[in-house]
C-alpha positions in Angstrom: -61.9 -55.9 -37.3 -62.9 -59.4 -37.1 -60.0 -60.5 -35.0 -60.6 -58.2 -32.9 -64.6 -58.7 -32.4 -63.6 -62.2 -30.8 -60.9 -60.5 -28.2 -62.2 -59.6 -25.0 -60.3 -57.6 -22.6 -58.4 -59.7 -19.4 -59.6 -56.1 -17.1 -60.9 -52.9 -17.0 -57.6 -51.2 -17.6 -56.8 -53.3 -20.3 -59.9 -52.1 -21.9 -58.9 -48.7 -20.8 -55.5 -49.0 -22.8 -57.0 -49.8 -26.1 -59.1 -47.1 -27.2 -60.6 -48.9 -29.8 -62.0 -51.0 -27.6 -63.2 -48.8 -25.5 -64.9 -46.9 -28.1 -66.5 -50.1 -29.0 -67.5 -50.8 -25.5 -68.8 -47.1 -25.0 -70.9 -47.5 -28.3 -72.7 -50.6 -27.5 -73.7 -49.4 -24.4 -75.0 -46.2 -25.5 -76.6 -48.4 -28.4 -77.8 -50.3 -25.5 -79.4 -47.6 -23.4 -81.3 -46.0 -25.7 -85.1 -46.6 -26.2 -86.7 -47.3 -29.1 -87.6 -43.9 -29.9 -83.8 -42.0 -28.8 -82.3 -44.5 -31.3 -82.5 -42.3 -34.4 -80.1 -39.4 -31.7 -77.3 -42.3 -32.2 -77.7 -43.4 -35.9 -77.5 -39.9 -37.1 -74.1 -39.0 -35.7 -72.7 -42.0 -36.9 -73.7 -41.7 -40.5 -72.8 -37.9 -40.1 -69.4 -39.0 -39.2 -68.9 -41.4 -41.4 -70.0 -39.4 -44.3 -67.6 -36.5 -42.9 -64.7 -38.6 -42.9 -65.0 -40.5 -46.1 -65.4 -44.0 -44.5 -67.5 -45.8 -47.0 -64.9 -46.9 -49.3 -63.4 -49.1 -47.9 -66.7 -50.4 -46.1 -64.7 -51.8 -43.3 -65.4 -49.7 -40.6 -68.9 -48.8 -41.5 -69.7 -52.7 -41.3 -68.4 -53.0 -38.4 -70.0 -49.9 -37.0 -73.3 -50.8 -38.2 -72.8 -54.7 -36.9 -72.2 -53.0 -33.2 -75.3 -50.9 -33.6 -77.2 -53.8 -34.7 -76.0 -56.2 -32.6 -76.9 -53.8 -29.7 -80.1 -52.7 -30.3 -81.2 -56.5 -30.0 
């Protein structure tokens, strides 16, 4: 994940091709977006998923999940 934190996409359909990239972008701006008091309507899914699919060990993903939300919310 780290290699790819530092890539940006050369254009929009680029971004378009790589879905984890666009998941990425989609989530920050939805992190983005939402006020102070929505925020807990984002977190919640994401811990939800993550606990459904088992993706705390390894804690790859689930850092870089949480360093988008964080990231974002500033």
């Amino acid at each position: 994940y780290a290699d790819k934190e530092d890539a940006t996409p050369d254009s929009p359909t680029e971004e378009r091709s790589d879905p984890p990239q666009f998941a990425e972008t989609c989530m920050r701006e939805l992190v983005g977006r939402a006020s102070f008091g929505h925020i807990r309507c984002v977190i919640r899914p994401v811990l939800r998923h993550l606990d459904n699919h088992q993706l705390w060990v390894p804690n790859y993903f689930a850092i870089h999940t949480f360093r988008i939300i964080m990231f974002s919310i500033q």
